[in-house]
N, C-alpha and C positions, 0 to 999 in steps of 0.2 A: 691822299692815300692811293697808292695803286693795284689797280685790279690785283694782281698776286699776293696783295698785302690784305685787301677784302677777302680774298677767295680762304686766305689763312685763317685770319677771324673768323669765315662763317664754317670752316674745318671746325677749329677748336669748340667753338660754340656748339657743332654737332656731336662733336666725339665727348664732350664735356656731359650733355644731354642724357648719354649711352652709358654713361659710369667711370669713361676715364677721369685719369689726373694727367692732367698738363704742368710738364715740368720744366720746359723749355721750347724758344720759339724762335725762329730762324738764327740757327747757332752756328755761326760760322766756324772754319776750322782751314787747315791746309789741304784739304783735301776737296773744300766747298763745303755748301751749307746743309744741314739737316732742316727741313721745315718746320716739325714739329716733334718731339721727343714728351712720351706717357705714358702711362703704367694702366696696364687694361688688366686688373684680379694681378696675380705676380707676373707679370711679363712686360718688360720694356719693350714698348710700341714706338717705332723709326718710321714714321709718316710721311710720306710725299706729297704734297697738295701741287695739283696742275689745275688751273685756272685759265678759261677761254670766254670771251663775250658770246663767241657762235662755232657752233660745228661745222663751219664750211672748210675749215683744215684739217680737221677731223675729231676725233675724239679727245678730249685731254690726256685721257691714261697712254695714247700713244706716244704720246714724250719722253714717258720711262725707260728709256732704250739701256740695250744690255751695256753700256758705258757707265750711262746717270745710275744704274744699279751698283756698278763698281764703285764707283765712288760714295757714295749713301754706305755701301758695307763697310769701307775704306772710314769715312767719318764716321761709324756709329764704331767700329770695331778702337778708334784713337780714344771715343768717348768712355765705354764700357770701361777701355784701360786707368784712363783718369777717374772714373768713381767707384774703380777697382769692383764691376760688377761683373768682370767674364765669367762667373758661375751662372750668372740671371739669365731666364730665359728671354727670349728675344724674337722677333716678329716684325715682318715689314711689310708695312700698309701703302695704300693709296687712295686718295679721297681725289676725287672730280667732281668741279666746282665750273657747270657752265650755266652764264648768264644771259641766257636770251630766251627767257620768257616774255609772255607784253605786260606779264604783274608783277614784273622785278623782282620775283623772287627766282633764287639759283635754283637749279636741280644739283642736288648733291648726291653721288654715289658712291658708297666705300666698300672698298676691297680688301679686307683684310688677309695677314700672306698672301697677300699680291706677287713677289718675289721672294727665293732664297734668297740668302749672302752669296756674292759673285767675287770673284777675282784671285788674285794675290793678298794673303792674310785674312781671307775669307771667316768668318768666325766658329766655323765648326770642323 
């Protein structure tokens, strides 16, 4: 399993923990993949999980860049269309998942609206 495939499990695992539902797990589409897609009270949660062994390239959440957000609006706004929920409210997360402690365990941090929807066909 690879690290970004760990760092997704111990996402879900934490957000599972906090009350969400997990309804899908790295969903591919044409536009790229959603990490993780669930329902936090009524609102579809569009999660990002960025996963590092160390902070020497810096923080994980810096990888969100205003592109990777376009395209996350891009794939959740194809999604929303297909289970005909563009009335549902919606939310986009980020979970940081770095593992370099010396007791193996990750430090997990989450942001919830972490970002708007960005781009062209933006969902609001």
């Amino acid at each position: 399993m690879s690290l970004g495939d760990q760092g997704e499990s111990v996402a879900a695992k934490y957000l599972e923990g906090r009350g969400f539902h997990i309804l899908e797990r790295q969903l591919r589409g044409r536009h790229g993949e959603l990490d993780l897609i669930a329902v936090d009270g009524d609102t579809v949660v569009f999660v990002e999980v960025k996963t590092r062994a160390t902070s020497i390239a810096g923080d994980p959440t810096e990888a969100v860049t205003a592109a990777k957000q376009k395209r996350i609006t891009q794939s959740a706004l194809a999604y929303l269309k297909r289970r005909q929920w563009l009335q549902r409210r919606t939310r986009f997360d980020v979970v940081s998942i770095l593992w370099n402690g010396k007791d193996g365990h990750p430090e997990i941090r989450h942001y919830p609206a972490a970002f708007e929807a960005a781009g062209f066909g933006q969902l609001y």
